[in-house]
Each structure stands twice: as structure tokens, then as C-alpha cells.
N, C-alpha and C positions, 0 to 999 in steps of 0.2 A: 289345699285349704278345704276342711269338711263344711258340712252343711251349717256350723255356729257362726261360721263367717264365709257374708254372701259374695257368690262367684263374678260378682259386674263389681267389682272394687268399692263397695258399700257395705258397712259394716252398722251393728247395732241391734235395737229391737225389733222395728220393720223397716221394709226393706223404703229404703229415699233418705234413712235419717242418718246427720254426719259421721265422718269417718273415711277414712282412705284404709284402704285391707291395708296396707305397706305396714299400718302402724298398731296393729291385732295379731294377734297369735291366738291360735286353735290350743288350748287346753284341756285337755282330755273332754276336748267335745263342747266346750265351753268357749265361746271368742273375749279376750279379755287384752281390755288395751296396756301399751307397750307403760311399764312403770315411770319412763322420762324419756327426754329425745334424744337428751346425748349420750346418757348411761354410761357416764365415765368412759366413752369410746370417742377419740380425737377423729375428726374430718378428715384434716389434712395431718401430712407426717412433721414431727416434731421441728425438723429441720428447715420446712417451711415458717416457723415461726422464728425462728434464728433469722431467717433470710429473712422478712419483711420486718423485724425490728431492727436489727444490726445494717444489715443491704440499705433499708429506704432510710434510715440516719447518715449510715456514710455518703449515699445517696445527695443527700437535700445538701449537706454539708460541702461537700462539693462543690453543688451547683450554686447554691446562695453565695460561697462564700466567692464565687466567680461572678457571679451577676455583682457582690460588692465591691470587687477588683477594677471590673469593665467601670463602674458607676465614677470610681473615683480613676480611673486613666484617661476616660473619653468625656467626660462631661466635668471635672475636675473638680468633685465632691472631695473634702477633706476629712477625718474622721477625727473630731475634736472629742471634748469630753462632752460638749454640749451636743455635738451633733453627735454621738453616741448614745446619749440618754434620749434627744427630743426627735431626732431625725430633720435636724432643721428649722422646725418648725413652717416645713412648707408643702405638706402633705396634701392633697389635691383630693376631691370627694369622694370619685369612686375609688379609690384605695383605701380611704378612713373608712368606707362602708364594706370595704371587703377584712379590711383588719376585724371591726368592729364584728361583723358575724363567724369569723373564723376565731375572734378570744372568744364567742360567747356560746362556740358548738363544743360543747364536753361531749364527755364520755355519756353523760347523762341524757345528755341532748339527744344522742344515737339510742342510747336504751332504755332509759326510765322512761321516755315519752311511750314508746311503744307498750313496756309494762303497766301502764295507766290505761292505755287503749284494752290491752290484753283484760283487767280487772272491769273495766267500769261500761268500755265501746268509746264510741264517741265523745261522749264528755271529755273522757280524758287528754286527748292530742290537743283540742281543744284549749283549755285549760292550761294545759302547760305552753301552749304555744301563744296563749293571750297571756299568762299570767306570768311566763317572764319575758315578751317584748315590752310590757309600756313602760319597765323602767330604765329599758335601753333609749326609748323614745322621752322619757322623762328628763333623761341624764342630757340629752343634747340642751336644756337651760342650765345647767350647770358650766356645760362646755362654751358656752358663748360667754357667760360671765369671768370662767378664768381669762380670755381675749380680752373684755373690757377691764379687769379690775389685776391681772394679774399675768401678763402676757409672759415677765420675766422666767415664771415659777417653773421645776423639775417636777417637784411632786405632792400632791394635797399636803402632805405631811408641815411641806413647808409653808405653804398657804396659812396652816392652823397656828403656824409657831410666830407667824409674821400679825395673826391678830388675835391670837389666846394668850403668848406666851410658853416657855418651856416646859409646866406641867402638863398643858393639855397637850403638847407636843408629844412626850413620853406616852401618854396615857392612847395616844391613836395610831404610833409607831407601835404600839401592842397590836390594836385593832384591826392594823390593815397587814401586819404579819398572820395575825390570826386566820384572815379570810384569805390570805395567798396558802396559808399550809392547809384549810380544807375543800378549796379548788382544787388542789393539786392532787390531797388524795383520794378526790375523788375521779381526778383522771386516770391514777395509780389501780384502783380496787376496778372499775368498770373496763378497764384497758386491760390488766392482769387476768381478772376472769376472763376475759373473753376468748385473749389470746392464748390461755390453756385450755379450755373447751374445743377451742376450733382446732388445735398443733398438738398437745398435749405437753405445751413450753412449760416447764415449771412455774407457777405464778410466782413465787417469791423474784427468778430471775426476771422473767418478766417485764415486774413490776418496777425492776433496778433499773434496765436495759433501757426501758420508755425513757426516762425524763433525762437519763446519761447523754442519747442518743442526739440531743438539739443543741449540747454543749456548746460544741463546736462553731457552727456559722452565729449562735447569738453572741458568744465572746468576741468572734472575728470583726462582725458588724454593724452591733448593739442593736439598737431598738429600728434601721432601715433593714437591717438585716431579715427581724423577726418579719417586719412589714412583708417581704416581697416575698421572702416561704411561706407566711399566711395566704395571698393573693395565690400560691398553686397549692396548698392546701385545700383554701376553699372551692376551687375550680373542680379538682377531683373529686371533692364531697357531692360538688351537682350535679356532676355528672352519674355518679352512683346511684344519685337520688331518684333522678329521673329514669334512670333503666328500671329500678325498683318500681318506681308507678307505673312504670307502663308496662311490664309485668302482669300487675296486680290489676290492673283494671283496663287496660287498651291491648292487652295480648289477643283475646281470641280464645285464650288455650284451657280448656278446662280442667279442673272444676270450677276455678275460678277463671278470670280474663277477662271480666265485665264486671258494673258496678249493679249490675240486676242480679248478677249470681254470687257475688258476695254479698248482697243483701238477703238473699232467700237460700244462704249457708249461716247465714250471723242471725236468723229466725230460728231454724230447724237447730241450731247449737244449744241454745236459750228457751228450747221446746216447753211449758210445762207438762206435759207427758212423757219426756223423755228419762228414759231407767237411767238412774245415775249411781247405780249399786257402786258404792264403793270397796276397791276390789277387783273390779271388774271390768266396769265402764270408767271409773275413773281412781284418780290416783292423785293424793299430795297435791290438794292443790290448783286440779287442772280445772279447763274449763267445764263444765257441763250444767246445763239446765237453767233456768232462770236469772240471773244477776240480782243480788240481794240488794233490795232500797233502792233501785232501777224502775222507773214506771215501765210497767208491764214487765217486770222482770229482764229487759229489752236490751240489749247493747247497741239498739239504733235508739235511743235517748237523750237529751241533755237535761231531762231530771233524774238527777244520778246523786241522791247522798254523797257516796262516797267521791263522785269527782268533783263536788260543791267544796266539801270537805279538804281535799286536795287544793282543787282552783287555789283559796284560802291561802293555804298552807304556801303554798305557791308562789304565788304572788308577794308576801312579806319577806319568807326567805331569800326570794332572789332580789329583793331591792339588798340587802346588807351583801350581797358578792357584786353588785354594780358598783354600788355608791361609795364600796369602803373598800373596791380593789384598786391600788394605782393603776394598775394596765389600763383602767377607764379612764382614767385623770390623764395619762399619758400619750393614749391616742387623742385627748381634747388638745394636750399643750402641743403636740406633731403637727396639727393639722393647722393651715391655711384659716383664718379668721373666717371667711364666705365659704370653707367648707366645713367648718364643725359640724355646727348643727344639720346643715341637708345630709352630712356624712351620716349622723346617728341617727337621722329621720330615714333615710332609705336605707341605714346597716339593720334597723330593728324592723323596719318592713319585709325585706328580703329575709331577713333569719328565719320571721316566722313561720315559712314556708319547712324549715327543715324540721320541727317537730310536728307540725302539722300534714304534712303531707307526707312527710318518711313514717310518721306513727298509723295515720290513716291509713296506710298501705301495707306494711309491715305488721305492725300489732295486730288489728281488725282479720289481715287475711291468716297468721297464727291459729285465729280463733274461731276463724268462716273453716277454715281445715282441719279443724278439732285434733291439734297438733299435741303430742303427750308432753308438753312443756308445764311443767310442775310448777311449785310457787315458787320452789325456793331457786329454781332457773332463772323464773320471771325474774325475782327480787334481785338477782347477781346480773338483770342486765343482757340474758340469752334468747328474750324474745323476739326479735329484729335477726339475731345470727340462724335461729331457726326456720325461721319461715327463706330466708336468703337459703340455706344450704336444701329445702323441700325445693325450692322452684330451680336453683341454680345446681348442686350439688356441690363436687370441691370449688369450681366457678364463686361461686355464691359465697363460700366461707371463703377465697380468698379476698372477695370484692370487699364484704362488709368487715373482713381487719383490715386491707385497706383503708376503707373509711375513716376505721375508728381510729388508725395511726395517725391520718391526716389531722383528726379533731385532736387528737391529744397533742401531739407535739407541735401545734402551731399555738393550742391553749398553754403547752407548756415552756415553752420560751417567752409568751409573753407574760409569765408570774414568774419567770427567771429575769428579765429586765428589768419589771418591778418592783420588787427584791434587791436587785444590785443598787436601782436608784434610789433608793431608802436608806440602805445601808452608805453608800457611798455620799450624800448629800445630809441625811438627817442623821446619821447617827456621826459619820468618819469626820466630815466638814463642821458637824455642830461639835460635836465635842470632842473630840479628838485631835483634829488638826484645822484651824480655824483660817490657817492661811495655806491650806493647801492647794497647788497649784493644777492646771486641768490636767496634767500628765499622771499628779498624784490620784485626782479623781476617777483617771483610763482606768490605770491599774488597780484599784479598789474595785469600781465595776463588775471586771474581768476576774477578779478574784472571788468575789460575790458569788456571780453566775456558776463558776465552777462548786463554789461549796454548795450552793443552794439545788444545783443539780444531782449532788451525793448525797446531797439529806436526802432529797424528795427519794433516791433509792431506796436508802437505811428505810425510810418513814412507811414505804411498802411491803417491808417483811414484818413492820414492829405492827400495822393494822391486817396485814396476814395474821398472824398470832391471838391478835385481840379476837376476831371474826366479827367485824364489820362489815354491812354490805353497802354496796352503793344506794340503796334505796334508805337506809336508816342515815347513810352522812348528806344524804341530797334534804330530806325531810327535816333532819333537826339544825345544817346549818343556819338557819334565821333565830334559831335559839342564841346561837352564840354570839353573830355579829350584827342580828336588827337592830341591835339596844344604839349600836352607832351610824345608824341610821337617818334619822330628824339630825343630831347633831353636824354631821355634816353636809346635810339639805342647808343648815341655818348657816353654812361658813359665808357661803355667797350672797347669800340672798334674803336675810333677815339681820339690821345693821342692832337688834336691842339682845340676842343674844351673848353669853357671858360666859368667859371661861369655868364660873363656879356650877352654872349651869349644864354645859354641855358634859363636864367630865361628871357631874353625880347623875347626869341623865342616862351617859353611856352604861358605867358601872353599876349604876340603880338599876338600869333594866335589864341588863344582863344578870343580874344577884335573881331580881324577881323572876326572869323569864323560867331560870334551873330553876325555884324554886315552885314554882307552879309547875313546869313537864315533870319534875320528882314528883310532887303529889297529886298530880291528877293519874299517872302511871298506877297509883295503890290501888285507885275506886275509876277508872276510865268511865263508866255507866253509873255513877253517882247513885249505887244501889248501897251504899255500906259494908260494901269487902273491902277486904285488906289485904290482896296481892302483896307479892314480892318485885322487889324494881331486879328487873332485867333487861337485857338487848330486847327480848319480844316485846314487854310491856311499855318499854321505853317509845318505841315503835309505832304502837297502837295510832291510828288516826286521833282520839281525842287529847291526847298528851303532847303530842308531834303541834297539832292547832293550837292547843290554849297556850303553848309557852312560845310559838311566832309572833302570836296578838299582844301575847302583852311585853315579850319583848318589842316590838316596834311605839306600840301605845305610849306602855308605859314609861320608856325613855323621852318620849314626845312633849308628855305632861308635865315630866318635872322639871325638864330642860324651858320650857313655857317658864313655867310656874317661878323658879329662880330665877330668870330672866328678868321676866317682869318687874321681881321686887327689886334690882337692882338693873337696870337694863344699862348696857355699854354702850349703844347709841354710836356704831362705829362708823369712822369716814373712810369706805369702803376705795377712794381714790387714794389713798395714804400706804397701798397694800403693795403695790410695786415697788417702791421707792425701800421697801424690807428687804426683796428679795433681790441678790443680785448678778451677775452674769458670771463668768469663772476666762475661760479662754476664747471668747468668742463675742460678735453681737446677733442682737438682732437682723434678720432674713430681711435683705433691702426687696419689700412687696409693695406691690402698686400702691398708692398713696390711700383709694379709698378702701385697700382691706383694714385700714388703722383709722380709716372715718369714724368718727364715735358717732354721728348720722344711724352710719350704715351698720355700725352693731347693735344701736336701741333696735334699728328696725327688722334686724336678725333673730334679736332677744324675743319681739312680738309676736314674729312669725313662727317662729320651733316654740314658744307658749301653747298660741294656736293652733298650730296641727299638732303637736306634741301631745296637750291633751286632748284634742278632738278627737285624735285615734285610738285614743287609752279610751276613751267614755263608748266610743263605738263597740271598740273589743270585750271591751268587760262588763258591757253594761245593754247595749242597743243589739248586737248582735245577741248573746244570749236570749234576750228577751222575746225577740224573732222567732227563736228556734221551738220556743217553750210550746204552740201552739200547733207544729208539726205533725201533721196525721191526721188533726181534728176533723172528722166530717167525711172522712175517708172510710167506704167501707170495711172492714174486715181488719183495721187498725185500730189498736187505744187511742184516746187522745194525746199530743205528747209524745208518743211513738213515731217515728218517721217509718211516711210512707217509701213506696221504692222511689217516685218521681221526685222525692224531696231528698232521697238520697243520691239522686242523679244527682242535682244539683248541688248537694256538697261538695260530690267528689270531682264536681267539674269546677267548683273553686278552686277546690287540691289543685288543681291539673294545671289549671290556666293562673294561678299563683307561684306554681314550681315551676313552671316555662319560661314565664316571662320574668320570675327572680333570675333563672341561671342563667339566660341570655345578657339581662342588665350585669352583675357582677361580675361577669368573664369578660363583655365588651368595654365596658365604662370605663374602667381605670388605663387598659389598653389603650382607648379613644382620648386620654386626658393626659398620656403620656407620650403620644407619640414624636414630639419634638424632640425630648430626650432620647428614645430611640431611634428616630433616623441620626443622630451625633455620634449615638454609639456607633451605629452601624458603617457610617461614614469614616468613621475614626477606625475601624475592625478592620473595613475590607482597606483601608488608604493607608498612607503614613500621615499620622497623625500631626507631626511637626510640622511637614511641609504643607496640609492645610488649613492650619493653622497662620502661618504665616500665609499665606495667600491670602488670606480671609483678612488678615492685616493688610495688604496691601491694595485689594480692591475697596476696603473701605475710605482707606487714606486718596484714590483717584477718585472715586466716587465726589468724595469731599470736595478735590483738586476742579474735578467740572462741575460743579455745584450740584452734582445729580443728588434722587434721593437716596436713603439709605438702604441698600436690598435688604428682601428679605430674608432672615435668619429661618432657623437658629444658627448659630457658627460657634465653635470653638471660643472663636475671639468676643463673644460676647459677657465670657468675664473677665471684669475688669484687672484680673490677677496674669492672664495668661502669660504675657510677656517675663513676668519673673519665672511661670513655673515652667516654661519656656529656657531660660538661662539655666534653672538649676537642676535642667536633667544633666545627668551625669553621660558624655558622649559612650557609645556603642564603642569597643573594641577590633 
């Protein structure tokens, strides 16, 4: 390397300022940085990417569909239609909160967060990490009201038909296929890309392979199925997580390995004297020099236009992929009455952690390493796999597809049961076959999931084609499904709403919201141009904002507005008695999970910390931040100092510790009854303790002793039949 690129692995215009020599080349004397990071040059070999999509599918497939075998031969789970849609409806907390954070870690979740971080610094992880937990934390009143008012119900859909009637029925049977098809491609576009950058796997195949690959164990054993590959999904994602931080900021290792040298690398990046000759120093995109509409130009800021602008954006959008996907609805109606709500109050505390501290970590150190990661890298989702393959090398790009495998197909099998139970309940059962029996409803299902897995392939080469990225379907989905957003806030929980109101609130504000992102796209900066509508301009921050708001607004108002002049005044205890059972009953639970006591007093509690936490994160904590650096020498105000970035990143820290410990342990610690059964049943013969377990309970009885303690075999009351009709051994 000649004298244009300096000999201590610093590169630039004097010598301290960022850059790693790794990522410069000497041009006729000239040091000019590398054009992008991955330069159409895969990590790892193609065949690596064969193996972790095909391998970790036939993988899980396997293994789930053996954890649903053991579940129903030793503990003598039956797999009905009902317990195939609801899981019983006896789902225990920390499992609801490990489902709840493994539906709710996209593809997005792993990349756009960190691409936010990459654009904006801090604000952004931030932001996305408050701006979509509060509607996970929101949705647990939702979830305790289907308990009180609607315990019977499979899926919102039915909810709506039992107190709107059959138009509004049709019209949210659009709504909530709509929001399952652009969850899914956004798991397709951010999984696809990613997985061809790092392998060099074709994205079209890819993008097939992904959602094909969970077929399998979710047809075998519906919705407990998805639960228990979620529960090691999510376990591998924290695990990730945390080597990633501690990496980034408790390594040691430099340049970075402390959060004082990622703060005084995310300075010297953001220099304003630093030469940013385009060309040369930088390229397409990348980071260099100031942060535009950033107090002090700063990436250690949370007065960040553009991540205000986001936060926003944010936050609206992702209430319409909560509140109008079943898979939310679905893990309310699964779960235990006393565990819904604590489930979605610690499933949205613990997730925050995964945008927040995987972006803090990931994104910020990208950009503390002045990494030649382009825009159009960031925008597909490749700033998290870059900074992973700089500190890790192939290590690092295999961890972070791992990861993203994990997010995707635990996100994707649970909008493949979603889907099935829509299809099989609201469209096959409503109009199709009215007296269909639960065998008819197995096999719809199961049919379901298989088609709805070959779409979501096809749907991966048709927005291949288009050239969509994930950051434009992440940004404008609140355009399309906010507008049904208020209206199904008001199913539960406002008795004067009306069917004429909710379906022209839906479809009004969805009409309005395209029609506002179309024409704010023309004139974005309200100066009197007249742009042309395209993917970029469509794009733009100010178009992406105005048609979230008034999609969510405006559906709000009108939905109000017709209400009121005709208000249905509904008798919200009338809603069960609509809906009703198929091959099964209700879960015989302790008497006071069905105290109506003990759900008012459920309902009060997930109100109060539900929103207390939302007002914190979105409101109390920013506010805190705003004055960061103030009085600090040689700081803007507004600016974080280094001791105030200590202590962000020791929130990170001690936030992502203490999530991945609670989520790994808790559902383990909640299950273990069931698991010593299994176990006991595994290593024993099952028959004969079973019958023993009969016969000690009957002397027990005989000396009037008490009853030992279980669990046993024989404590369901079935056993002795399913006892006769095995079929003897040979």
C-alpha cells in the first residue's frame, strides 16, 4: 500500500480519521474507497445456502414434528380441528411470549432496524424498537377481551361476523389476507436478498425455498406445532444476539470492542471536516460526514428529522400488521385466560430488545467502521450481514443467515396457520360447507397451509421482478392495512360502533391514504413540482408519512362519525353464544381462569402497564434523551456525550441479558410437568405406568391416604380408554 493509504490501517485525509486500509485501494496513488462491501462477491459458497435453507427446514421438520408425536403419545394431547387451529387454548405465559416475539421478529426486524441505525445513529433502533412494541403491548386489551366476551372464537374474522354481520365479514376477510400477504413478502424480499449476498443462492430460488421449507411440521401439527419451533427459533435468535453485542461493545478488540470507541469512531465518521469527495471517499450512498437534519450533524442524537419522521411512520404502520393479522388473534385465543395479557406484556418487552440492541450493535458499528455499505445495500437489508461477516468473517455470515432463517420461518408458519384458519373457518365453514365436520375442517387446514406456502414462493419471483425492496414494503404497509385499524380496535371494546361505519372507515381510509401517498409523491417538499410517481418517489419519507396518518386517522373519524349517528349499542355478552365449537370443548381450567372477577381485574391491569409502557417509550423516554450532552464540554447540546452513551449501551446490554435469559428459561420453567411425563413415558413403558398410577391411586383411596402428587399419566380422565384402544404389539 503506497503513501495515499496510511501504513497503521487508517485511511483518509489525516491520519486518526475512519476507515480500515482492508476496505481502500491505492489508485494510481490515489487511496479511494472500495465501491460497495459485497461487490456482487458471495461470502460463503452457493451450497451453503442450499444447506441452511433446505438442511434447517428438513431440520425443524423433523424435529417439531417429533416433539408433536412425543406430546400426543406421552401426555395424550389429541390433535382435533380445534386443537389444531387454537392449541387448546391452554397456552402458559412464557410460551405466549416467546411465540409473541418470534411472530413479531421479521426479516425487518434483523435489517431494517439496523438500516435506520445506519441512516439516522441512534434515533433510529430507537424508534423502531419503541415504535413497534407498544402495539404488541397495546394488543394484550384486545387479548383479554376475546377471554371475556368471546372465549369460543377461531379467528377475529369470526368475532366480526358474530357482531357486524356478513358484509363486514367479507370486507376484513380482504383485510387480514391483505396483511398476511405483505408480512410474508417481506419475509420473502429481506430473507431472499440476504441469502444471495451471503451464498450467491439465486434469490428467486431463495425466496421459494423460505416459506416451502415450514410446510411440513405446520400441516403435521397446526398451530402447537408452529408454537414449539417458535420457542427454538427464538432461543437461537438470543443467542446470536448477544454474541453480536458483546462483540460490539464487551470484546476488547479493536477498533472497536468498547462503547467509548464506538462513540469517538461514530464522531470522527460524521467529522464536518472530513473530505467526502465523491468518488473517492465515498460512493452510492455510504456513510460519510455530517448526518443531514441530525443535531450537530451527529449519529449519537435523538433529534434526527429523519428518525422523527420514521419513528411516525412506524409506529402506524405496524399497528395495522398487529391488530389485522390473525396470528395475533390466534396466539390471544391459544393462550390460558391469566396468561394472555402478562404473555403480550413481557412478549413486547423482551422483543424490544431485538431491534434495539441487535441495531445498536450491528448498524452504529457498520458505521463507527466506515463500512463501504452503499444505499442501495442498506435499503435490501445488508447492513447487519456486513458488519457480522467484518467482525466474524464466513463465522459471521453464517450466524446472521442463521438468524434470519430463524425469523423467517417461525414468522412464516405462523401466517401459514393464519391463513389456513381463515380459509378453513371463515370462508369453507361460512359459506361453503356449513355443516362441516372437524375432520372436514383438519383437511381444509392442511390444504390451506400447503397452497398458501406455494403462493408465498410464486409471490417471491412476481416481487423479484417488480424490484421492491424491503425498506419500501416495510414503509408503505400502514398505507394499505392502517385504514383497518380503529375498526377493529372498536370490535371489542366500543359497544356504539356499526357495521356501516366500520366497512366505509376501512375502505375510506384506505381510498384516502393511496390517494394522499400518490400525490404527495408529485411535490414531496410542497415547492410546486411535478415529479413523476415512481418506486423512489413513492418511497420518499414525506409520502411514505402522510398516507400512514391519514390512513390510520382517517379511517378513525369516519368510523366515529357514522357510528355515532346511528350507534349499535352492542351487548358485547351476546358474542359467544354466535360462535361455536366444531369437534371439541372447552380446556377444563382451574375455575378462576373463567372468574369474570379475575378478567375485569386482568383487563385493568394489561390497560395499566400496557399503556404506561407505551407513554414511557414514546413519549417520557425520548423526552429524557432530548437534553443529552447539554453542559458538557466540547459537545452540542442534544448531542450525546461518551458517559451518556455509556449508559445507553449498558441499557442495550442489561435489556438483552436479561430478555434472553427470561425467554429461554420461563416457558421451560412453566412446562416442566409435561416434560418430566414425557420423559418418564420415553425412558419407561408407558402402559405399565400408567396403569400403576391407576392402581396406587385406587389404595391410596382404599387407606384413605391423600392423593400423591402428580403429574401422572392417569390424570387424564381419558386414559383408561386410550389405554384399551391401543392396538397390542406383535
Amino acid at each position: 500500500m503506497s503513501g495515499a493509504c496510511y501504513a497503521n490501517g487508517l485511511t483518509g485525509v489525516a491520519e486518526g480519521a475512519p476507515g480500515l486500509a482492508k476496505y481502500f485501494s491505492d489508485v494510481g496513488g490515489v487511496c479511494i474507497k472500495d465501491t460497495s462491501f459485497f461487490g456482487g462477491v458471495p461470502i460463503l459458497p452457493e451450497s451453503a445456502g442450499y444447506g441452511i435453507v433446505l438442511g434447517f427446514g428438513i431440520f425443524f421438520s423433523i424435529f417439531t414434528t417429533t416433539l408433536v408425536y412425543m406430546d400426543q403419545r406421552y401426555i395424550g394431547t389429541s390433535i382435533s380441528s380445534e386443537f389444531f387451529n387454537t392449541a387448546g387454548r391452554t397456552v402458559k405465559t412464557g410460551l405466549t411470549a416467546a411465540v409473541i416475539v418470534s411472530q413479531w421478529t421479521w426479516a425487518a426486524t434483523l435489517l431494517q432496524s439496523s438500516n435506520v441505525a445506519f441512516q439516522y445513529g441512534v434515533s433510529g433502533p430507537f424508534w423502531y424498537a419503541s415504535g413497534a412494541t407498544i402495539q404488541v403491548l397495546l394488543f394484550g386489551i384486545l387479548a383479554i377481551q376475546v377471554k371475556r366476551y368471546a372465549p369460543t372464537a377461531h379467528t377475529v374474522c369470526e368475532m366480526i361476523d358474530a357482531r357486524w354481520g356478513t358484509t363486514a365479514h367479507k370486507v376484513f376477510i380482504y383485510f387480514c389476507f391483505l396483511t398476511n400477504i405483505i408480512v410474508t413478502s417481506m419475509l420473502i424480499l429481506g430473507g431472499a436478498a440476504t441469502v444471495n449476498a451471503l451464498t450467491g443462492m439465486d434469490t428467486a430460488t431463495a425466496g421459494f425455498l423460505i416459506p416451502v421449507g415450514v410446510i411440513a411440521y405446520t400441516m403435521a401439527g397446526g398451530l402447537k406445532a408452529t408454537f414449539m419451533a417458535s420457542y427454538i427459533h427464538t432461543a437461537i435468535i438470543f443467542v446470536i444476539l448477544l454474541t453480536f453485542i458483546m462483540l460490539v461493545y464487551a470484546s476488547g478488540e479493536a477498533p472497536l470492542g468498547s462503547p467509548g470507541a464506538v462513540y469517538d469512531q461514530l464522531q470522527a465518521v460524521a467529522s464536518k471536516t472530513r473530505n467526502c469527495t465523491l468518488g473517492v471517499h465515498t460512493h452510492d450512498g455510504q456513510s460519510c460526514g455530517p448526518v443531514v437534519d441530525n443535531r450537530g450533524g451527529s449519529y449519537l442524537t435523538m433529534i434526527s428529522k429523519g428518525g422523527i419522521i420514521f419513528g411516525i411512520i412506524n409506529i402506524v404502520g405496524n399497528f395495522g400488521t398487529v391488530f389485522v393479522d390473525q396470528s395475533y388473534w390466534q396466539s390471544a385465543i391459544a393462550a390460558k385466560p391469566s396468561s394472555s395479557t402478562r404473555g403480550y406484556l413481557l412478549g413486547g418487552l423482551v422483543w424490544f430488545t431485538i431491534p434495539f440492541s441487535l441495531a445498536t450493535a450491528m448498524g452504529l458499528s457498520s458505521v463507527a467502521l466506515d463500512l463501504p455499505v452503499t444505499g442501495s445495500e442498506a435499503g435490501s437489508g445488508l447492513v447487519p450481514p456486513a458488519a457480522a461477516v467484518h467482525f466474524m468473517g464466513k463465522g459471521g455470515a453464517a450466524a446472521i443467515t442463521i438468524m434470519l432463517f430463524m425469523a423467517i420461518t417461525s414468522t412464516g408458519s405462523a401466517e401459514q396457520i393464519a391463513v389456513s384458519s381463515i380459509v378453513s373457518y371463515d370462508i369453507y365453514r361460512k359459506y361453503i360447507n356449513p355443516k362441516a365436520t372437524g375432520e372436514d375442517i383438519l383437511r381444509v387446514s392442511r390444504y390451506s397451509i400447503l397452497a398458501f406456502g406455494i403462493f408465498s414462493g410464486v409471490l417471491s419471483i412476481i416481487l423479484q421482478e417488480i424490484g421492491l425492496s424491503l425498506g419500501f414494503v416495510y414503509l408503505m404497509m400502514g398505507i394499505f392495512v392502517g385504514s383497518a385499524v380503529m375498526p377493529v380496535a372498536f370490535l371489542l371494546t366500543w359497544d356504539k360502533a356499526n357495521a356501516t361505519g366500520v366497512i366505509a372507515g376501512a375502505f375510506g381510509g384506505q381510498l384516502l391514504a393511496v390517494i394522499t401517498w400518490i400525490s404527495v409523491a408529485t411535490d414531496p417538499e410542497a415547492t410546486g413540482a411535478s415529479l413523476s410517481v415512481s418506486i423512489d418517489t413513492l418511497g420518499g419519507n414525506y409520502p411514505m408519512l402522510a398516507g400512514n396518518v391519514v390512513a390510520i386517522l382517517s379511517s378513525g373519524v369516519i368510523c366515529a362519525i357514522i357510528s355515532l349517528m346511528n350507534p349499535q349499542n352492542f351487548d358485547f355478552t351476546t358474542m359467544a353464544d354466535k360462535i361455536s365449537l366444531i369437534d371439541d370443548k372447552m380446556p377444563d381450567l382451574d375455575p378462576e381462569e373463567n372468574d369474570p372477577e379475575m378478567l375485569t381485574d386482568a383487563l385493568s391491569f394489561v390497560t395499566k402497564w400496557g399503556v404506561g409502557f407505551c407513554v414511557v417509550m414514546v413519549i417520557i423516554w425520548p423526552l429524557l434523551s432530548l437534553p443529552a450532552g447539554c453542559g458538557v464540554s466540547g459537545v452540542e447540546c442534544g448531542v450525546f456525550s461518551k458517559d451518556y452513551f455509556y449508559l445507553w449501551v449498558s441499557v442495550a446490554l442489561a435489556w438483552g441479558i436479561v430478555a434472553t435469559v427470561v425467554i429461554i428459561v420461563m416457558p421451560i420453567w412453566e412446562s416442566m410437568d409435561g416434560i418430566r411425563l414425557v420423559c418418564k413415558g420415553f425412558f419407561t413403558n408407558d402402559d405399565v405406568h400408567m396403569r400403576l398410577d391407576g392402581i396406587e391411586l385406587m389404595l391410596e383411596k382404599a387407606l384413605g391416604g391423600a392423593k400423591p402428587d402428580g403429574p401422572y399419566a392417569s390424570d387424564d380422565p381419558c386414559f383408561r380408554a386410550k389405554l384399551l384402544a391401543r392396538k397390542p404389539k406383535a
